[in-house]
C-alpha positions in Angstrom: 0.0 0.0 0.0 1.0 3.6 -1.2 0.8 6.5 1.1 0.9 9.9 0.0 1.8 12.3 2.8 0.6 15.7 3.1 2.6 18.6 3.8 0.9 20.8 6.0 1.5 24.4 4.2 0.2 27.2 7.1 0.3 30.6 6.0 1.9 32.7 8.0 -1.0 35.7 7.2 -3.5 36.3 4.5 -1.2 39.1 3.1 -0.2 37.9 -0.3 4.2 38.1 0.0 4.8 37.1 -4.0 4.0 37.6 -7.1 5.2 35.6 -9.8 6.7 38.3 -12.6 9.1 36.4 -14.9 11.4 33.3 -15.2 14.1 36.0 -14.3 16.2 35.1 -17.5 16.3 38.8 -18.6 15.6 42.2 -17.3 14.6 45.7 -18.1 17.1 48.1 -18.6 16.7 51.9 -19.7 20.5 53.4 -20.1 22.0 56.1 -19.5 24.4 55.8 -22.5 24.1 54.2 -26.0 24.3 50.2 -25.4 25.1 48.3 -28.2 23.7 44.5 -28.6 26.7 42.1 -26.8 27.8 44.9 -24.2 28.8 43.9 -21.0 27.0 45.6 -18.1 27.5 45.5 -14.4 24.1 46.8 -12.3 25.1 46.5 -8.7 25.8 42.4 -8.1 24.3 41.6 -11.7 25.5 41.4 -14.7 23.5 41.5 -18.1 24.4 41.5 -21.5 22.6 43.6 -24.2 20.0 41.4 -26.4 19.9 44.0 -29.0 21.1 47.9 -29.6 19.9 50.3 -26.7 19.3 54.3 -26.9 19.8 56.1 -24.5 16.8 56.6 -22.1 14.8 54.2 -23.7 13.8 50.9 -22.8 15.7 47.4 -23.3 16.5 44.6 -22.6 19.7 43.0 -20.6 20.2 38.9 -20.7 21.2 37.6 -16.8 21.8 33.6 -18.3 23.1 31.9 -21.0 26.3 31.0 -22.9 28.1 33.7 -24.7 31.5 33.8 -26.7 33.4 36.9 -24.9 36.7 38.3 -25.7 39.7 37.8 -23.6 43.3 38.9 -22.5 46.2 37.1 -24.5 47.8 35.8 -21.1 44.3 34.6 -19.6 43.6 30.4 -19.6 40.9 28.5 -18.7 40.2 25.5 -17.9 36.5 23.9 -18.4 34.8 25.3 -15.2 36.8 28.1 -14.2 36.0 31.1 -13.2 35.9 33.5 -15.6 35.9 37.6 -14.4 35.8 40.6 -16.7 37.6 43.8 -17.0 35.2 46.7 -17.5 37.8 49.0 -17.9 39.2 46.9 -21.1 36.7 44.6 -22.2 38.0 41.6 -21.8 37.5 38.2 -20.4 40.3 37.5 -17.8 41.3 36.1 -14.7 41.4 38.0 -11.0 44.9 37.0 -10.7 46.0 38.8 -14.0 43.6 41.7 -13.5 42.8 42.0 -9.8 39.9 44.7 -9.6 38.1 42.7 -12.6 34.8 41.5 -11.6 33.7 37.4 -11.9 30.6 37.3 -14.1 30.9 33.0 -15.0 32.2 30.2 -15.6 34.0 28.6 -18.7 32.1 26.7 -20.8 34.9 24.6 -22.9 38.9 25.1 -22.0 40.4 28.2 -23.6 44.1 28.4 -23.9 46.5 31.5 -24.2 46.3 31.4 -28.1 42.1 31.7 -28.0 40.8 35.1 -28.6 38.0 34.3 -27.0 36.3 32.3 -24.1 32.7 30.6 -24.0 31.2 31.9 -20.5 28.0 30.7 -18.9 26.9 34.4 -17.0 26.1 33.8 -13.2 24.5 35.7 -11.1 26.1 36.5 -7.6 29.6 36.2 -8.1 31.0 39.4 -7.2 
């Protein structure tokens, strides 16, 4: 014989506490500066990447997952899995220990050796 159990599920009050918006894949972004489509941006502890082309004060759109082929420093390797950070001063894929104030935005996808131009990166949130 089967038995299901039953979770009992007690709200703490009748107040409604979410609302589900969005899968939270992307978010809205309205810049302060032309944004073109494959920028890099850091806002606060997240980092996004442009969908598409952005004017300034209006209304876009910033990617917060996925898989994306990013430039990166000469000296940098990585190893699948590593940690990959980014320079927003140079715009390049790197490593903290090469460029210590970069910022880590993911991890590498495949291995990417010192003679790659670029690096596959899976963006994670939380890092930094």
């Amino acid at each position: 014989e089967t038995r299901r159990r039953r979770f009992n599920c007690n709200r703490r009050s009748t107040i409604r506490e979410a609302r589900y918006i969005q899968r939270g894949e992307a978010m809205e972004c309205v810049p302060t500066a032309d944004v073109a489509a494959g920028d890099i941006l850091k806002l606060g502890k997240l980092i996004g990447i442009a969908k598409l082309d952005i004017k300034t004060g209006e209304l876009g759109s910033l990617a917060l997952v996925g898989v994306y082929e990013i430039p990166k420093v000469g000296l940098a390797e990585f190893a699948q899995g590593a940690l990959v950070a980014y320079d927003f001063e140079n715009g390049f894929a790197t490593t903290a220990e090469i460029s210590p104030d970069s910022t880590p935005i993911g991890h590498a996808v495949s291995a990417a050796g010192r003679s790659d131009t670029t690096v596959l990166v899976r963006i994670e949130q939380g890092l930094a």
